[in-house]
N, C-alpha and C positions, 0 to 999 in steps of 0.2 A: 451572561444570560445562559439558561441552561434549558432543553432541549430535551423533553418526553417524548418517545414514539406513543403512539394511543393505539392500542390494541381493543379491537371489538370481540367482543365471545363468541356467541353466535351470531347475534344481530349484523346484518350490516346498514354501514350511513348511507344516508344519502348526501350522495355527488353530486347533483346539477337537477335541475329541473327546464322548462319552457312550455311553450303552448303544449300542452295538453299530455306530458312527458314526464318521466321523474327517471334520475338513472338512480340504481340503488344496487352500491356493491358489486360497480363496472356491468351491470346490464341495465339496457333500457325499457322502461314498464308503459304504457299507453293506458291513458285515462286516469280514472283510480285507486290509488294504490293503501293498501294495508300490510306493514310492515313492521318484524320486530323479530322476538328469537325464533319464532318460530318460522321461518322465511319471511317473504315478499310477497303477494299474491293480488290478484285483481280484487276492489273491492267495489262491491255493488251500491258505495253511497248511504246516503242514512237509511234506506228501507232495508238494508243490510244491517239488520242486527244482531242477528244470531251468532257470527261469526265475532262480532263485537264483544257479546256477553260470555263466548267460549274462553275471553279474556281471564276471565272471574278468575281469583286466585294466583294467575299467571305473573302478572301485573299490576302494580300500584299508581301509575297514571298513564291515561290514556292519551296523548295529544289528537284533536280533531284539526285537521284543514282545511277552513274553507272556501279553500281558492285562494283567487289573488288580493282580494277582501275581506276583512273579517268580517262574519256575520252570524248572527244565532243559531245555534241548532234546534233541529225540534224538542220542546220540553220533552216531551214523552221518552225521546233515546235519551236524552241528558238523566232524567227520572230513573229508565228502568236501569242505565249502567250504576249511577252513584247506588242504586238498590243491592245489585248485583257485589259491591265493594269493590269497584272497579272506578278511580279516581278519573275525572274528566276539566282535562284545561283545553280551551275554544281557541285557535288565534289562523290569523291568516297562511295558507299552505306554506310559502319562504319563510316566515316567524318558526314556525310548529317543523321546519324544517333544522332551521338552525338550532334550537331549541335542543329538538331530538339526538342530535348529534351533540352536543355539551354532554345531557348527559348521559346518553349511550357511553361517552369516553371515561364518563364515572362510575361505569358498569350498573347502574341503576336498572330496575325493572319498570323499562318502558315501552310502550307501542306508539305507533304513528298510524293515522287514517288520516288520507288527503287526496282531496278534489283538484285537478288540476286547475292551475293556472292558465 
């Protein structure tokens, strides 16, 4: 069996999560986090669009998490980001976590928004 190191570009993964916690690229985030090349930052949730649609062009899919549940997001964000050409897949935050991290390691152009757990 043969044995790749995975080098991330800019992005970094996310390492661990818990109540209400994400650690991402050996620091720890509280609450919501939105994540991808262009750092880590606190995100303000679905009424948080703006910085979502700043996606536009950046990125080809956007992972959402939401929470430890999957559950719908509002049509409306769903609406204006696939508008925007900014790809949108829904799955629960640990899903959209593991996810994000495959293919971060295939250096893909992806983001990550997730509500904690």
């Amino acid at each position: 069996m043969r044995l790749n190191e995975v080098i991330y570009n800019d992005a970094k993964p996310v390492e661990g999560y818990g109540p209400g916690f994400f650690r991402i690229g050996g620091e720890v985030f509280e609450g919501a986090v939105l994540t991808g090349a262009d750092g880590t930052h606190a995100w303000g949730g679905y009424d948080a669009l703006d910085v979502l649609l700043a996606l536009s062009g950046k990125v080809d899919v956007l992972f959402i998490g939401t929470g430890a549940e999957i559950a719908h997001i509002p049509a409306g964000l769903r609406s204006e980001l696939e508008e925007a050409g900014v790809g949108v897949e829904v799955m629960a935050s640990p899903a959209a976590a593991r996810t994000y991290n495959v293919l971060l390691s295939e250096g893909r152009r992806i983001a990550l928004a997730m509500l904690p757990v």
